[in-house]
C-alpha positions as CSV (number, residue, x, y, z in Angstrom):
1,X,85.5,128.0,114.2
2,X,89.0,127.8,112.8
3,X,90.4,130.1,110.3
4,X,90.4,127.1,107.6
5,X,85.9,126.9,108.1
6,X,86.0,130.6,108.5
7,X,87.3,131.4,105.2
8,X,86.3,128.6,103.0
9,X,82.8,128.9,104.5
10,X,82.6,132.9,104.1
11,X,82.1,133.0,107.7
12,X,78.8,130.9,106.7
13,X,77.2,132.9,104.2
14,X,73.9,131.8,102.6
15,X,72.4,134.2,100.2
16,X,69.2,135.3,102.0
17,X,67.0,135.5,98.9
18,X,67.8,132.2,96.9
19,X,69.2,130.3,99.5
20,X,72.6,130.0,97.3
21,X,76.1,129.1,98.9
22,X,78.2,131.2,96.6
23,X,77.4,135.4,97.9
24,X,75.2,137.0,95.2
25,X,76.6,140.0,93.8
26,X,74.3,143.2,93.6
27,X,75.5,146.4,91.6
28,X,72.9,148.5,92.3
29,X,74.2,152.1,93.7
30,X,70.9,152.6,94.8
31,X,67.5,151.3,96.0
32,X,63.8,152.3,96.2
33,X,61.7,153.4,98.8
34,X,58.0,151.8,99.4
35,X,54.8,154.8,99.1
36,X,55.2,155.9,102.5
37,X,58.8,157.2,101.4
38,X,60.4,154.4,103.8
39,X,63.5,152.2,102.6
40,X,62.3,148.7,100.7
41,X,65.0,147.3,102.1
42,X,65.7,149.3,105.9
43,X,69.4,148.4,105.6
44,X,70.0,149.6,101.7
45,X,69.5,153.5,101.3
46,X,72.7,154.1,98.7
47,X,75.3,151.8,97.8
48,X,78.4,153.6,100.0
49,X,77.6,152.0,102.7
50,X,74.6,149.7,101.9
51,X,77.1,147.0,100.4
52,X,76.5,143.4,100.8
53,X,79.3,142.5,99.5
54,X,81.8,144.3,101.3
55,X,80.0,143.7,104.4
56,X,80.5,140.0,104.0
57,X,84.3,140.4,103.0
58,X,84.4,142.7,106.7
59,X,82.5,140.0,108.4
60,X,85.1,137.5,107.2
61,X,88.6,139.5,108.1
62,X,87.2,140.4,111.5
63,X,86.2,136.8,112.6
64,X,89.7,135.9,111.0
65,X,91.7,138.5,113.1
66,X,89.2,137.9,116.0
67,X,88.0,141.8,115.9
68,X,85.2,143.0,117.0
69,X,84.7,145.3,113.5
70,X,86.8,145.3,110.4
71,X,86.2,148.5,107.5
72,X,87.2,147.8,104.0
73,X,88.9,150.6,101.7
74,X,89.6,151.0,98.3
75,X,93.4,150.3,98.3
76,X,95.8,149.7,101.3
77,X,96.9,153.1,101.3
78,X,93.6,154.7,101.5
79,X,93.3,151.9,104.5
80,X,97.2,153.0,106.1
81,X,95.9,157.1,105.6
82,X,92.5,156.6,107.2
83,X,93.8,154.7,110.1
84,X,96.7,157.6,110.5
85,X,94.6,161.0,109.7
86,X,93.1,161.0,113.0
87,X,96.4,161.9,114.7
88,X,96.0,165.7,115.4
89,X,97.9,169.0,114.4
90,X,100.6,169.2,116.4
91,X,100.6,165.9,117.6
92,X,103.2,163.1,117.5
93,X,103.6,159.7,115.5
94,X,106.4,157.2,115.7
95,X,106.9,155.4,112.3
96,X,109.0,151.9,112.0
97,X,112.0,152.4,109.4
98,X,112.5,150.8,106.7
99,X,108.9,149.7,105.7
100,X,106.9,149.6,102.6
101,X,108.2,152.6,100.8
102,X,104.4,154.0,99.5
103,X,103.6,154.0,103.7
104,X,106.9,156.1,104.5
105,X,106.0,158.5,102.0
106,X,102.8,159.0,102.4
107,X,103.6,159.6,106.3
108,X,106.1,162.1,105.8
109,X,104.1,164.4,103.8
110,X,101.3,163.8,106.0
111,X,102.8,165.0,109.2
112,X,104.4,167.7,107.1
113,X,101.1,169.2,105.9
114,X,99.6,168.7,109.2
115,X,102.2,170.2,111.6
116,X,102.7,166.3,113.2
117,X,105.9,165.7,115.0
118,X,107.5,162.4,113.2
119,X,109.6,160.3,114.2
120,X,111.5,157.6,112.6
121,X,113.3,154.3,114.6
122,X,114.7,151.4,114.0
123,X,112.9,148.1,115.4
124,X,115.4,148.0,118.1
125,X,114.8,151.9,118.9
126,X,110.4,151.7,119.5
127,X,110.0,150.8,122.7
128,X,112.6,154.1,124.3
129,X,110.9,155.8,121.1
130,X,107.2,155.3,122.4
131,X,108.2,155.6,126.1
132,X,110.5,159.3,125.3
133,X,107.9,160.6,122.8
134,X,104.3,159.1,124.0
135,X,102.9,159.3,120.6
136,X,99.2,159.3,120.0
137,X,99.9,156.6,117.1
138,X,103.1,154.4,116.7
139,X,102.9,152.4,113.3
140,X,104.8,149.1,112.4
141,X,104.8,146.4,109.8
142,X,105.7,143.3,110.6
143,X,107.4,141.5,108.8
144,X,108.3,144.3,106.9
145,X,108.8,145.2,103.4
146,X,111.3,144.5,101.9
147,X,113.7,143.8,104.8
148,X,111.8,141.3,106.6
149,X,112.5,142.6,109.9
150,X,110.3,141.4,112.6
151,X,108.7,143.4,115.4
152,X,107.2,142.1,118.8
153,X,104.1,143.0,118.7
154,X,102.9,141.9,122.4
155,X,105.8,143.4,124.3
156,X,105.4,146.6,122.3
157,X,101.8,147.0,123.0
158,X,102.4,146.6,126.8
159,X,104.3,149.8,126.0
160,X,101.8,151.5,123.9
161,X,99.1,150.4,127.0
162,X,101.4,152.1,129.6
163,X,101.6,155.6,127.8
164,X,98.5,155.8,126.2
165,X,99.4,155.3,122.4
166,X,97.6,153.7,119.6
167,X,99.6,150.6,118.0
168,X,98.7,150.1,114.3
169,X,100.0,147.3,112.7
170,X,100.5,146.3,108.8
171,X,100.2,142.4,108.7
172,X,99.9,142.3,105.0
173,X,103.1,139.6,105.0
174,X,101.9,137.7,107.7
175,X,98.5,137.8,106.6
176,X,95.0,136.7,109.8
177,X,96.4,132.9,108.8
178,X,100.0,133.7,110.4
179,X,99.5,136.4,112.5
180,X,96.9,137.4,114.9
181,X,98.1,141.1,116.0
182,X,94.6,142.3,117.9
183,X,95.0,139.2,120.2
184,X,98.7,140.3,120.7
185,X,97.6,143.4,121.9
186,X,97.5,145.7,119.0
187,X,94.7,147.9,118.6
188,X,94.4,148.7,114.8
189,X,95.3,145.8,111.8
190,X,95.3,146.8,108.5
191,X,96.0,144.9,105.6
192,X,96.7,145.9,101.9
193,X,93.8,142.8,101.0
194,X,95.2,143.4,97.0
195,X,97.8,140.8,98.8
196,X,97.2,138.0,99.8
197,X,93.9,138.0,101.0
198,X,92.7,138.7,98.1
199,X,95.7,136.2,96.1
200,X,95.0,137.0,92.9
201,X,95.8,140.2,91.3
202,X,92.9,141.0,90.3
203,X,91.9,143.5,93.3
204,X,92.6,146.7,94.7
205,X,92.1,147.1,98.2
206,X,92.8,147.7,101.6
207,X,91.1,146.3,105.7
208,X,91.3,148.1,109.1
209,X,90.0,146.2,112.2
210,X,89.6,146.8,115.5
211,X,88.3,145.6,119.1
212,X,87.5,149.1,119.9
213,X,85.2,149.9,117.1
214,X,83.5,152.5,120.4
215,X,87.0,154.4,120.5
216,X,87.2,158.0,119.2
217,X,90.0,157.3,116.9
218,X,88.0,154.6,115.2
219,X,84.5,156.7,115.1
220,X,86.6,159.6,113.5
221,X,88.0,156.8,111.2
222,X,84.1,155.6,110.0
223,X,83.3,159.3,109.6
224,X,86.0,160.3,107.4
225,X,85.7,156.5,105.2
226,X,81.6,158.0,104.7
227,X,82.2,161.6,104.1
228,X,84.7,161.0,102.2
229,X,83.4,158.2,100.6
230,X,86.5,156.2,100.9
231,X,84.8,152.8,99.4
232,X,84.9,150.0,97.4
233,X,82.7,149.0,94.5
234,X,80.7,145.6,95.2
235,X,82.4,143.4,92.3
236,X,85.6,144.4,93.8
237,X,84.2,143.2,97.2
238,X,82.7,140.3,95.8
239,X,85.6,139.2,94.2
240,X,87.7,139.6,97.6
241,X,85.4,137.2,99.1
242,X,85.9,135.0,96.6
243,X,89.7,135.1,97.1
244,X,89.6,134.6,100.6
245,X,87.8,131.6,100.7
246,X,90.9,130.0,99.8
247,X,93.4,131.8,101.7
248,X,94.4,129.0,104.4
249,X,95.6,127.0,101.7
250,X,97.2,129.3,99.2
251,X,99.0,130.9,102.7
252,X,100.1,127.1,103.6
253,X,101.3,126.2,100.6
254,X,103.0,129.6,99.5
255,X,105.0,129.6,103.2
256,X,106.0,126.1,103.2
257,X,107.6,126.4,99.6
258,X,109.4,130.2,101.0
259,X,110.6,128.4,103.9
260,X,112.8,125.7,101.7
261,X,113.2,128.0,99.0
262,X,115.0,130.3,101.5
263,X,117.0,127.0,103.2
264,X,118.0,126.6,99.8
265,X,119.1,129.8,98.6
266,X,121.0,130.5,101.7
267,X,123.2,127.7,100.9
268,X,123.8,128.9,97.3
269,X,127.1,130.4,96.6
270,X,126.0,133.2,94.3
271,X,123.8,134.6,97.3
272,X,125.1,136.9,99.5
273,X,122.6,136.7,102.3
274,X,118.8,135.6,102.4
275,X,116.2,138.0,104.1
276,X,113.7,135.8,105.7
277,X,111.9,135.1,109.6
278,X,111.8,131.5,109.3
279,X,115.6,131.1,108.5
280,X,117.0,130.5,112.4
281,X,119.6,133.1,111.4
282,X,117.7,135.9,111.0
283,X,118.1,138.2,113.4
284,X,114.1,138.9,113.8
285,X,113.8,134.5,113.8
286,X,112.9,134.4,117.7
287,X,109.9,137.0,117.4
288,X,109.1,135.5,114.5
289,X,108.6,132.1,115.7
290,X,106.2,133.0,118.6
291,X,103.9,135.3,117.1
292,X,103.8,133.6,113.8
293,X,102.0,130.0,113.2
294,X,101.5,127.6,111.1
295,X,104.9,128.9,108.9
296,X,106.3,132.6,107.8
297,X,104.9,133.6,104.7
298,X,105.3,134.1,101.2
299,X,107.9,136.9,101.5
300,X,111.5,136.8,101.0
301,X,114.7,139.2,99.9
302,X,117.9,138.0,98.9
303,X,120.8,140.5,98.5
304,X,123.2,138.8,95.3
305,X,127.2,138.1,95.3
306,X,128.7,140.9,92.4
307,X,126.0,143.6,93.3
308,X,123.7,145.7,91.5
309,X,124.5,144.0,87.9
310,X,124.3,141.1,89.6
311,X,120.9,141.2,90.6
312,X,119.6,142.9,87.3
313,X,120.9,140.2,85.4
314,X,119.4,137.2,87.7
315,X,116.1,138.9,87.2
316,X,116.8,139.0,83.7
317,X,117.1,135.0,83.1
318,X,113.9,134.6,85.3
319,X,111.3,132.4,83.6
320,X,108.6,131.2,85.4
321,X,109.1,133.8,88.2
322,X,107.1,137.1,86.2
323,X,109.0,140.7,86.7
324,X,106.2,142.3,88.5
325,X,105.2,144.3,91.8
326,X,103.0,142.9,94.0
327,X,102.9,140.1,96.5
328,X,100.6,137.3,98.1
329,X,99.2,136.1,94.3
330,X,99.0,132.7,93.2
331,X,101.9,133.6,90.5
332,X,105.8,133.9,92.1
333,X,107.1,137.6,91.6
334,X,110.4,139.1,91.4
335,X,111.3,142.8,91.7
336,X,114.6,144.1,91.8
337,X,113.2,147.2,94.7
338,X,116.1,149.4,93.8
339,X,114.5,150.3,90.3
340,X,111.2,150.9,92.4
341,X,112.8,152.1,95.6
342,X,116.6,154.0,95.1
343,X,116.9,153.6,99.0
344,X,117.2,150.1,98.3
345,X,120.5,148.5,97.3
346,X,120.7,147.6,94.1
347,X,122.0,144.0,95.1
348,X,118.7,143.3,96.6
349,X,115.7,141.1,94.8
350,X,112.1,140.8,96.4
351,X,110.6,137.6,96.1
352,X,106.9,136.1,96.5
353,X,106.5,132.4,96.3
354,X,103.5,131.6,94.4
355,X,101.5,128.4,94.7
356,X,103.0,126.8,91.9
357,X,105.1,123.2,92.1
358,X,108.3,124.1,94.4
359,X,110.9,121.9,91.9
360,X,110.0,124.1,89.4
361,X,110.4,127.5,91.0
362,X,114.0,126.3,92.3
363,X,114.4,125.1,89.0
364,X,114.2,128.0,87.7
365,X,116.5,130.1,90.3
366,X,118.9,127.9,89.7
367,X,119.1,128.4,85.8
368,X,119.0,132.4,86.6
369,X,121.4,132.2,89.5
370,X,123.9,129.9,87.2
């Protein structure tokens, strides 16, 4: 099936007891046993792993991404640390630069506390990196956050094949709809599903998957989500389901308006320079455009002519864009990074194109760019 019928259809669900198209939702954190001490139900013992609902949700990212398994987690960090804790003491990991700021963080002290050798590169630096350094893990996001720099994911896991490492990727940008990175060759996806696959901002949570669910590294990563009982609640679950059935067209929509939006702000003289894959000029474009269909995404930085005051102020005059973190939501956002990120020029404004009419978001760029 196609990733329209796959979502829409929650990979075919039919609630098994009433025969209803919409998933039930069951909050029960545990379940009763029959007289002879045996489970009523054999697959519901206790509700950290016996969750319907977040078993459907994994069904439906890993027949998306074309995985053979898929594990949801409480946030998209709790997703990026459980997919990174297996690397051992001593070992090595090769982390992309200039990524989400919460993953760079959270890596640093990591491999601090743990005695792992890190090292940072450039997009342009991973494949010597992996090849000098045979990491056990190298980790990339693609497109990234909030430089939009694009990394080629099939030529880089030829590399990660040839020396043994593990290649992780965050497609939260791209999202399944855009970007497929198991089928380039990747062997861990992870997603921050608050995002877009969820597309409403109304969830916290975070998607590994995997066509090595037999691997160690993905058996230690199973472990650790039960023993340390790294889940999520069933409304939560239910209600990601319920986003996703409408991904393919929020994703459509939201990456046709970012691609004209972009063409149009590139023109525009107060804009110093657009940060976008589907603009030919950007330096990432090429990679972009052969591991990326059906569009770009919803993602988009522009750096402002007159700077850091320039850029406060535009945000300022913003109307129907709201003044908020996050991305992948039905609702357009704006974030000036630097007040979130102080690596971050201050000239530089983060945007995620919505679902609403595209007249009126340009409208109202224009009135706050004027």
């Amino acid at each position: 099936m196609k990733d329209a019928t796959i979502a829409a259809r929650a990979a075919g669900h039919i609630d098994r007891a009433t025969g209803g198209v919409v998933p039930a939702l069951h909050l029960s954190t545990t379940f009763a046993r029959d007289d002879a001490y045996a489970p009523i139900a054999s697959d519901h013992v206790y509700l950290r792993d016996d969750n319907d609902a977040a078993r459907l949700a994994e069904r439906i990212v890993a027949q998306l991404e074309q995985a053979r398994a898929a594990l949801l987690f409480p946030s998209g960090m709790a997703a990026i640390a459980a997919a990174l804790r297996p690397v051992g003491n001593g070992g090595t990991l090769v982390l992309q630069r200039g990524i989400y700021w919460g993953t760079t963080q959270w890596v640093r002290a990591f491999c601090d506390r743990r005695g792992v050798r890190l090292v940072e590169v450039g997009t342009d630096e991973m494949t010597r990196a992996v090849e000098q350094e045979r990491p056990e893990v190298i980790f990339v996001e693609t497109p990234s956050n909030p430089w939009l720099e694009t990394v080629d994911i099939a030529a880089l896991a030829r590399v990660t094949r040839a020396t043994g490492s593990l290649l992780v990727v965050d497609s939260t940008a791209a999202t399944p709809i855009l970007t497929k990175p198991l089928v380039l060759g990747a062997d861990i996806v992870v997603h921050a599903a608050t995002k877009a696959l969820n597309g409403h901002s109304d969830v916290l949570a975070g998607v590994l998957a995997t066509n090595a669910p037999e691997s160690e590294h993905w058996r230690s990563i199973v472990t650790e989500r039960h023993d340390g009982g790294a889940v999520i609640g069933p409304f939560e679950a239910w209600l990601l389901v319920r986003g996703m059935r409408t991904l393919t067209l929020r994703v459509a929509h939201s990456s046709a308006s970012a691609q004209r939006i972009a063409s149009w702000l590139a023109a525009h003289e107060a804009v110093a320079r657009v940060l976008y894959p589907g603009l030919p000029e950007h330096t990432g474009h090429e990679i972009a455009a052969r591991q990326m269909s059906g569009g770009f995404g919803g993602l988009l930085s522009i750096r402002l002519q007159g700077g850091g005051e320039a850029a406060r102020r535009f945000c300022g005059r913003l109307r129907l864009f709201h003044r908020a973190t996050s991305l992948g939501g039905v609702e357009s956002l704006a974030e000036h990074r630097h007040e979130i990120e102080p690596a971050v020029p201050p000239d530089l404004v983060r945007l995620s194109i919505g679902i609403e009419d595209l007249d009126d978001l340009v409208a109202d760029l224009e009135q706050a760019l004027s």
